[in-house]
N, C-alpha and C positions, 0 to 999 in steps of 0.2 A: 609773443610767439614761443621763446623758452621756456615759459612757464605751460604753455596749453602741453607741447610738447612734452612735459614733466609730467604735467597727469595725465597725459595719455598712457604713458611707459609704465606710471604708477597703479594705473587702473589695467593697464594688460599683462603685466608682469604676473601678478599673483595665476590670473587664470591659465599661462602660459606652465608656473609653475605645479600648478595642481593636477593639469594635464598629463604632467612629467610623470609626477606622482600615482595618478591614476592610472596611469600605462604601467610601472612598474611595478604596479600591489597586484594589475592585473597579472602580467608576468609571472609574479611569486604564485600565487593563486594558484594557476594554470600549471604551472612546474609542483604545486603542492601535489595538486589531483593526478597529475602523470604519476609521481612517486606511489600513489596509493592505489593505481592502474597496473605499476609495476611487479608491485607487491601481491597486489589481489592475483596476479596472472601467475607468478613464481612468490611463495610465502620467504625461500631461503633467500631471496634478494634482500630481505630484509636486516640479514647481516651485515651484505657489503654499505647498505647505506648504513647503517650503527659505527661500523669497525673502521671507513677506509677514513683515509685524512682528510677526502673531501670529495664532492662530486656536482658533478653539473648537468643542469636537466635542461634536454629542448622540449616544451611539452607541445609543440608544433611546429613539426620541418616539413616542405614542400615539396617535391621534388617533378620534376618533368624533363621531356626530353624525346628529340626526335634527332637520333645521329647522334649530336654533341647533347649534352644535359648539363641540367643545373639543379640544387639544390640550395636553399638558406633555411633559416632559424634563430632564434633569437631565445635566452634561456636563462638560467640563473645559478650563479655558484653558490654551492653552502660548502663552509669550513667548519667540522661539527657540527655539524647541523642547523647553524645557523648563517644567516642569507650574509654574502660579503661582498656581490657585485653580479653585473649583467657580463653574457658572452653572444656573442653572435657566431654563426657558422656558415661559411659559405664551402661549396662544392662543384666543382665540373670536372664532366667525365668524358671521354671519347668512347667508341664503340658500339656496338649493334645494342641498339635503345629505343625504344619506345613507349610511350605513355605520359601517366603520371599517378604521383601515390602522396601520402601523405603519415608520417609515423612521429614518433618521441624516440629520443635516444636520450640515454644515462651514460656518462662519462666518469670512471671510479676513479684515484687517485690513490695508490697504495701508499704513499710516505711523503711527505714534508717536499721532499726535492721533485714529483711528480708532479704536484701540487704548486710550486712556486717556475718550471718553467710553465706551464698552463697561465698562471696570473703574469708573468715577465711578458707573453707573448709571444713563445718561444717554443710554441706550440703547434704540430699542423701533423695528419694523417697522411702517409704516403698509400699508392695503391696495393703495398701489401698489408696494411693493415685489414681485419677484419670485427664485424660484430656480430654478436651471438643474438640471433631472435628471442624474446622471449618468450618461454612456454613453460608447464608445470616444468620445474628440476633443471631446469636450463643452467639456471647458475652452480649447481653442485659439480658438475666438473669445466667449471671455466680458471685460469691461472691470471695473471697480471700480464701483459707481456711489456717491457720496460716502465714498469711502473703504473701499467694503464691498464684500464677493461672498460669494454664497451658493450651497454646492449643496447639495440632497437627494436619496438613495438610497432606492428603496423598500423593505421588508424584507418585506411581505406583509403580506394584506387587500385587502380591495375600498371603493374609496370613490367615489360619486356626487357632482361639487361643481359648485357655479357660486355662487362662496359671495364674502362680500368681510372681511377683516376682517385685525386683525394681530396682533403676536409682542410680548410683552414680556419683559424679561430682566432677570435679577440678577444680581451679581454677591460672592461673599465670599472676598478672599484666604486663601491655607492660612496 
């Protein structure tokens, strides 16, 4: 019986872990192709991703809402531009709301210490935070604000909002 059990675990382990894998390259992928959506939309984006300390892409966030809403995502840190771990993003909001949409957001990290509460977990948008849509030149006058900049792409959907609420985020290195 321990033994059957042994290969069982032995024989489902690997495809459990490929799975894991699979999901995650998908992820990289898809936060590859947002960054290059980002960029095709605004060219000068292409600084903040070269310059900042680090940034995190959701290259698919949901969002809907009738009344109360919600949003998630799920995304991928790069530090220099290279991949250092998964973030997920949840959101709810109150207020006059309707619909549902779906976009990417870029999360910049000006300096080291921006960057390391984001990976502590010590991280979360309050309702006055805001983000900058992307469009030609968008990022030419946007600033940091405590160390952060945000933009969102919309990807389609229709959403009614005049809503207030915020973002919280996780973080788990690979």
């Amino acid at each position: 019986m321990a033994a059957t059990l042994l290969v069982m675990t032995a024989l489902a382990l690997p495809a459990f872990v490929f799975a894991q894998d699979s999901k995650d390259n998908k992820l990289i992928e898809d936060s590859k192709y947002a960054k290059e959506q980002f960029i095709k939309t605004d060219s000068l984006m292409q600084s903040l991703f070269d310059n900042s300390a680090g940034y995190v892409i959701f290259p698919n966030v949901g969002k809907g809402a009738i009344g109360v809403g919600g949003a998630a995502g799920n995304g991928i840190l790069f530090e220099r531009g290279k991949t250092v771990g998964k973030a997920s993003m949840k959101q709810v909001s109150v207020g006059f709301q309707f619909g549902g949409q779906a976009y990417r957001e870029a999360i910049f990290f000006e300096n080291a210490a921006a960057l390391d509460r984001f990976k502590q977990n010590k991280f979360e948008f309050t309702a006055r935070a805001s983000a900058v849509a992307v469009t030609t030149g968008a990022a030419a006058n946007v600033k940091y604000a405590d160390g952060v900049m945000v933009f969102t792409q919309e990807k389609g959907g229709l959403m009614y909002e005049a809503s207030v609420g915020g973002q919280k985020f996780e973080y788990t290195p690979f």
